[in-house]
KOLNUDREN-649280 format. One record per residue: x, y, z of N, C-alpha, C, O in turn. Coordinates in steps of 0.02 Angstrom, whole numbers, plus 50000, padded with zeros to 5 digits. Atoms other than C-alpha are relative to their C-alpha. Layout:
BEGIN
XYZXYZXYZXYZ ...
# end
This chain:
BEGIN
499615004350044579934673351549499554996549950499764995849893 500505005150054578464662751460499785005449968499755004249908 500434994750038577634679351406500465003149946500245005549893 499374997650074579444684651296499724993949952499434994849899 499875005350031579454666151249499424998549930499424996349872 500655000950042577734666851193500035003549936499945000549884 499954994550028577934683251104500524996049935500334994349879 499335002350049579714676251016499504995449950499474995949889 500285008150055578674660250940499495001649971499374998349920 500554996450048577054671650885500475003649931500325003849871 499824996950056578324680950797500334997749939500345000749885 499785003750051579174668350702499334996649943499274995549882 500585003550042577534660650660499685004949955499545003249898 500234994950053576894675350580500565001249948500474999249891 499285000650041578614678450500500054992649958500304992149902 499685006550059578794660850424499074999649947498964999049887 500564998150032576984662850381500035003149927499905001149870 500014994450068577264678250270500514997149966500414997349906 499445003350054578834669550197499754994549939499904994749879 500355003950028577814655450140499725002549946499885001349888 500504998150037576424664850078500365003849921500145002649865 499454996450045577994677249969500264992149946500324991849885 499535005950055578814658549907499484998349967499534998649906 500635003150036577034651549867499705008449920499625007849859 500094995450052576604670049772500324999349952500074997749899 499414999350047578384671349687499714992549945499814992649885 499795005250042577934652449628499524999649938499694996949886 500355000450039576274655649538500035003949933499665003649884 500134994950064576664668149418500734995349967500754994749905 499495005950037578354655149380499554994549966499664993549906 500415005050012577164642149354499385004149928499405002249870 500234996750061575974653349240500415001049953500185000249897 499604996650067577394659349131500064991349959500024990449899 499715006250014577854639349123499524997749933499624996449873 500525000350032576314637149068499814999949931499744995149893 500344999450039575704646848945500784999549942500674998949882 499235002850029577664643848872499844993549971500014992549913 500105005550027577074626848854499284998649951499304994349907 500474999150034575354629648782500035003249942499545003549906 499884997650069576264638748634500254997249966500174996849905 499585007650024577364625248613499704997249951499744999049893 500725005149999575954612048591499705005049939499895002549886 500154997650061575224623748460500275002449964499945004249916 499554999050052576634628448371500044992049958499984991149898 499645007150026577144608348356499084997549972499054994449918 500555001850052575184605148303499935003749942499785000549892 500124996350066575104620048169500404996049952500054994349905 499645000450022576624613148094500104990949972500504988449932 500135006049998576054594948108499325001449946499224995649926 500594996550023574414602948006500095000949934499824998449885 499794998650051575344611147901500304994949968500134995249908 500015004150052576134595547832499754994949982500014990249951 500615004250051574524587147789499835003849961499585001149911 500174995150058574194602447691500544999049939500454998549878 499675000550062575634600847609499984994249949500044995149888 500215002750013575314584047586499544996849946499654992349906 500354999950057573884585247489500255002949952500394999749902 499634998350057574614597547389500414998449948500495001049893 499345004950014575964585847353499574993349951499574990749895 500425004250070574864574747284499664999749956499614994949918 500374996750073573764584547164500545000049958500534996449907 499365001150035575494587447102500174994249962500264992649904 499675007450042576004572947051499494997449980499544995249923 500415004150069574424565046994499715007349927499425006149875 499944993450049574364584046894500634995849943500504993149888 499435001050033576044579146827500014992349950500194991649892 499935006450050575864560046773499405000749960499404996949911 500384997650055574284567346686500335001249936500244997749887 499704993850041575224578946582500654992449970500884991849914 499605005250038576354563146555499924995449972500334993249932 500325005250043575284549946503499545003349944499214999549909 500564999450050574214560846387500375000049927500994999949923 499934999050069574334561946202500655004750005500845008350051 499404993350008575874572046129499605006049959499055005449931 500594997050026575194585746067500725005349945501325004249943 499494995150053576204598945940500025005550028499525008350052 499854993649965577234614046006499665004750001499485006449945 500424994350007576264628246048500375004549947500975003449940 499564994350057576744643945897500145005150050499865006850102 499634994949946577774656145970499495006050012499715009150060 500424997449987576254667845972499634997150078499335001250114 500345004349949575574656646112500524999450066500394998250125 499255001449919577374655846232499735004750043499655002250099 500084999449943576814668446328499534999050044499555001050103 500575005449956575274658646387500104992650034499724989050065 499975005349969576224645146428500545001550065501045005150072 499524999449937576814641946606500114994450036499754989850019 499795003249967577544631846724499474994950047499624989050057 500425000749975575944629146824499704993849958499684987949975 500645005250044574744620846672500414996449947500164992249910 499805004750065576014614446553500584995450007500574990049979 499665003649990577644608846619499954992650018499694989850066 500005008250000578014590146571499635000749963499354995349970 500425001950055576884592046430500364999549935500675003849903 499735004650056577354579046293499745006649956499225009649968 500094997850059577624589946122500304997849939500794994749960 499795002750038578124584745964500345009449951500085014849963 499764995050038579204598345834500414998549962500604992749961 499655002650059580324600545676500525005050018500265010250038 499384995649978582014609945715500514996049974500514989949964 499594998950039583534612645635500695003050059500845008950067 499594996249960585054611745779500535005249968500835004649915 499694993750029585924628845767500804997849999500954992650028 499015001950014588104627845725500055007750050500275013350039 499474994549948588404638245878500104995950063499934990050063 499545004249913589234632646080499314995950024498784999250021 500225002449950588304621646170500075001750054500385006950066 500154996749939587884621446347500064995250051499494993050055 500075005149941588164609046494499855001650075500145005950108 500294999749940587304607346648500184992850055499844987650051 499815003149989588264598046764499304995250033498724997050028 500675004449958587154582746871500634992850031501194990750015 499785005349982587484568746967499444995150025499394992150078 500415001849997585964562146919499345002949999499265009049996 500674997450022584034562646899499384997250066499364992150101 500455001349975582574564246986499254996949958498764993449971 500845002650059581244561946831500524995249936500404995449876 499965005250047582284548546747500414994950021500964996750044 499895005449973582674530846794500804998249978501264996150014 499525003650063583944526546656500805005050025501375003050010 499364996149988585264541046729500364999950047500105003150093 499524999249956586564539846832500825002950005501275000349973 499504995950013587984553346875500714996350016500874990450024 499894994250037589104560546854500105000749953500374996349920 500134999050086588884569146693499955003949970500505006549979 500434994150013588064583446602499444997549941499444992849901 500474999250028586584587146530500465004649923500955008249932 499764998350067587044592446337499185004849976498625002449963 500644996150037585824609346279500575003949942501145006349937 499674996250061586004615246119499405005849987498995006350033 500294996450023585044628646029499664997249942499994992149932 500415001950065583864624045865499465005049979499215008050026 500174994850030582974635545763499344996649953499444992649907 500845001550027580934632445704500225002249934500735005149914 499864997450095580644634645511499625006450005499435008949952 500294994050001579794650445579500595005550021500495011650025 499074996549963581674657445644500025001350048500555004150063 499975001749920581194656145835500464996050016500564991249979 499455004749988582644648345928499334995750077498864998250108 500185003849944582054634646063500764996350029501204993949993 499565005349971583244625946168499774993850020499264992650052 500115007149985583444607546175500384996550059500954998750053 499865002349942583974598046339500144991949932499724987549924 500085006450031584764583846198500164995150067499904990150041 499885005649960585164571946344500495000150036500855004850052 499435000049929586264564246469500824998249963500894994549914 499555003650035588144562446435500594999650062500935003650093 499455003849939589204550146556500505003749987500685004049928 499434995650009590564561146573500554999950068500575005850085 499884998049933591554560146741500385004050005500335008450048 499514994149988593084569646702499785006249968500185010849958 500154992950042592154583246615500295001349951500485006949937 499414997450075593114581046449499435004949954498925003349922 500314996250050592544595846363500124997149915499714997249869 499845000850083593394590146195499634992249987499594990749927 500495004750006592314573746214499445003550008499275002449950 500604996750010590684584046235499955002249945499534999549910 499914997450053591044593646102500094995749923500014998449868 500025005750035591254577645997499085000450001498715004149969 500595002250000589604570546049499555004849964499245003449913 500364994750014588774585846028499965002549918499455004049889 500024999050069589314589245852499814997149947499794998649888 500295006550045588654574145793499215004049977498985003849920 500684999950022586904581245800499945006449970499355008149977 500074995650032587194597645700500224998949944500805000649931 499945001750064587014591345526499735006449949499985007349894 500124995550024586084606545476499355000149958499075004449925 500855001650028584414597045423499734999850060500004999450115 500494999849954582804597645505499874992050037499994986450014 500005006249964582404585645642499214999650044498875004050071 500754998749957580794580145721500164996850056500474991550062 499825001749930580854579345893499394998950057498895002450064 500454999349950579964574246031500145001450084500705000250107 499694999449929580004578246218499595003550033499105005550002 500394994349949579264589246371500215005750021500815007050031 499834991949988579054607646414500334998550078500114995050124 499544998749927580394611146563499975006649999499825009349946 499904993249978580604628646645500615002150000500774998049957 499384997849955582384635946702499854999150070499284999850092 500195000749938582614632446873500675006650025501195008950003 499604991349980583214648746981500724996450054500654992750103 499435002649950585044644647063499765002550061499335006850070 500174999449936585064643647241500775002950024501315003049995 499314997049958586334651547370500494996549986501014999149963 499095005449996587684636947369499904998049928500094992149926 500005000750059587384635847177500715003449965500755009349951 499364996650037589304637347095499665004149962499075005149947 500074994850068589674650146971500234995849935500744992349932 499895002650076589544644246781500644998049989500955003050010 499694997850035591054639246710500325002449930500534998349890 499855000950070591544648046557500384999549954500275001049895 499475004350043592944640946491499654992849963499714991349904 500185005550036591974623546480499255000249997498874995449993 500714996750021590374633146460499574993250055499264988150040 500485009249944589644619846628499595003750044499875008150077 500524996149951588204626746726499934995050051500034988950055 500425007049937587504619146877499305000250029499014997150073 500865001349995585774623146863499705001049931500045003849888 500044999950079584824622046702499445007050006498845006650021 500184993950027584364640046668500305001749926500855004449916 499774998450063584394641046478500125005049971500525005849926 499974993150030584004658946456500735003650027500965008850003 499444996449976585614662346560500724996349950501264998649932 499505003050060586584650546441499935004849933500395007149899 500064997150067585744659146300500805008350007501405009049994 499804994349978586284676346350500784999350023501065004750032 499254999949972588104671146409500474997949909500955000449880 499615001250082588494662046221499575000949945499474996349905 500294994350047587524673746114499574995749956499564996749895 500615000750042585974661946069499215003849988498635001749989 500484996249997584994675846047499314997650054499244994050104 500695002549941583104676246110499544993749979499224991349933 500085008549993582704660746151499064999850033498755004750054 500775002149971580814653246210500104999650070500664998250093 499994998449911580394655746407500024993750020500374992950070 499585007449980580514635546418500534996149963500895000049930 499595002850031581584624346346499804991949993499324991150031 500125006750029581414603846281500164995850046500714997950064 499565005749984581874588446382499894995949941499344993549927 500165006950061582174576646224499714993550022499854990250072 500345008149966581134560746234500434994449957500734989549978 499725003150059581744555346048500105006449956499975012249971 499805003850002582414554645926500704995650042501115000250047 499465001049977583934544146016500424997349942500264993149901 499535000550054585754546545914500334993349997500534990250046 499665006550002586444530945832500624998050064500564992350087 499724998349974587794534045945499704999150079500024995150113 500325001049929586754534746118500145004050040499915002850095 499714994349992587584550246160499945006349965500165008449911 500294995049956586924563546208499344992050029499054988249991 500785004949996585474550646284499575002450024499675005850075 500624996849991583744555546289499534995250030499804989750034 500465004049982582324546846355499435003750047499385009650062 500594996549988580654547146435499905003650080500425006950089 500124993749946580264557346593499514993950043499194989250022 500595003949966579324550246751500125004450062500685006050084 500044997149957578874559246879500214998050095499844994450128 500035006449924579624553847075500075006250043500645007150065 499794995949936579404568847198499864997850045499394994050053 499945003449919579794565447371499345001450031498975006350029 500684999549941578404562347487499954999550070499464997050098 499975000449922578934563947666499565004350038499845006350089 500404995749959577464574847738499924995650060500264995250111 500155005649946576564560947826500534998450047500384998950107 499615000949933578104556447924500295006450036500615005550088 499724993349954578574576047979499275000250037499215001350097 500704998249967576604576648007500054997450078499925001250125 500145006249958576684561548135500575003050041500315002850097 499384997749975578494569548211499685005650032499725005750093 500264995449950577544585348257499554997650033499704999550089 500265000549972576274578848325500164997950063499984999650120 499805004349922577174566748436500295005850021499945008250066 499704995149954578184580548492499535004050041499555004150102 500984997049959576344590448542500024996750048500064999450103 500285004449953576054573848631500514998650059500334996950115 499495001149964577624572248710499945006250055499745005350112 500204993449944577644593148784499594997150038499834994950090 500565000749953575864588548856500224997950053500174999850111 500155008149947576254572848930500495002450069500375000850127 499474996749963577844582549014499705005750043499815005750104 500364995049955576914596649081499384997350050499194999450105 500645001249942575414587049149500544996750064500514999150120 499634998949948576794579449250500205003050052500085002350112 499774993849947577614592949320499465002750033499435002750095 500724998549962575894599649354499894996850062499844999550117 500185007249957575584584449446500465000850069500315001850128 499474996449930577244587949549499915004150039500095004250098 499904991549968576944604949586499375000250050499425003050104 500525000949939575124600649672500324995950056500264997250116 499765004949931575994587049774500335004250048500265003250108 499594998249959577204599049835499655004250037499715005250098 500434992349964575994613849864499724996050051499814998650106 500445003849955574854598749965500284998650067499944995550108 
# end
């Protein structure tokens, strides 16, 4: 009887043994996957914390690039021989001065509900571009200004607007702008009241037949119309600067994973002990 008994309780002990040793195996390669799961984490949320001090800087060459280009001298339009040397990169926001002659064809509105590079605007409204024509017969487009508009009265735009096609030359001043490329949730034009919602001039050109137009287009600085409508004014640069606080957001999150895993860590010896 003691010699079964004995036998029965060797065999469990070996048996709970190997069970052990199977739960303890099964748990290390759980615990590795956990792991290195969390060690990608932690360097995903630092690259990305990294990355926006890079951007960061970037962000700020920018803009002291830009209020350069805004405090310097005005300088006189490049000749249309020279447009295709100019780009977006080295010139945009650069004060120019010119003599143009607005053209007697449609205008162009670009809806807004407001500005990022000018203090003085507030939407809703449109932006008023017309066409004008160099004494060399190059067309440029002009960005004449802002016009308070809320109901979108076309037959009030079309007022304002007509004021400034007298058919004499005008000297103008203002900064090189680009087209900006619509985005996905960017409406479609409309062309009944000829209203865009991003200011791409060459797509204005091309829709109300101002021929070929210059690869940028004007923001007017001056002159401003007796009238005050269309309104023009000066430009200042305010791009957003939130790096530093996404920077500081990944990181803590880095710091946070860690702090969570050395934990559990911490657990998982106690239990193994």
């Amino acid at each position: 009887m003691n010699d079964a008994t004995n036998k029965a309780f060797s065999s469990e002990v070996v048996t709970g043994s190997r069970g052990g040793n199977a739960s303890k195996g099964s748990q290390r390669p759980s615990a590795a996957g956990f792991g290195i799961f969390t060690l990608i984490l932690i360097a995903v949320f630092i690259a990305l914390g990294v990355w926006q001090l890079q951007r960061r800087v970037e962000k700020h060459a920018l803009i002291a690039a830009l209020d350069e280009r805004l405090a310097a001298p005005t300088e006189a339009l490049p000749p249309p021989s020279a447009w295709p040397a100019v780009t977006s990169a080295k010139d945009e926001f650069r004060r120019v001065t010119l003599t143009a002659t607005y053209a007697k064809q449609a205008d162009a509105m670009v809806f807004s509900s407001g500005s990022a590079v000018r203090d003085d605007v507030a939407g809703p409204g449109t932006w008023a571009f017309l066409p004008a024509k160099l004494a060399s017969g190059e067309t440029i487009v002009i960005n004449t200004g802002f016009v308070q508009n809320t109901m979108q009265d076309r037959a009030f735009e079309d007022r304002v607007t007509g004021r400034l096609v007298t058919g004499a030359p005008v000297e103008l001043t203002g900064y090189i702008r680009f087209p900006e490329p619509p985005g996905r949730l960017t409406p479609k034009e409309d062309s009944a009241k000829r209203l865009w919602f991003v200011r791409d001039h060459r797509a204005m050109a091309q829709a109300l037949g101002w021929g070929e137009v210059a690869p940028f287009y004007i923001d007017l600085e001056a002159p401003v119309p007796d009238s005050g409508t269309p309104k023009p004014g000066p430009l200042k640069v305010r791009l957003k600067d939130d790096h530093m606080q996404y920077a500081i957001t990944w990181f803590s999150l880095a710091a946070a994973v860690t702090i969570a895993f050395g934990l559990w860590w911490r657990g998982q010896r106690r239990r193994a002990t």
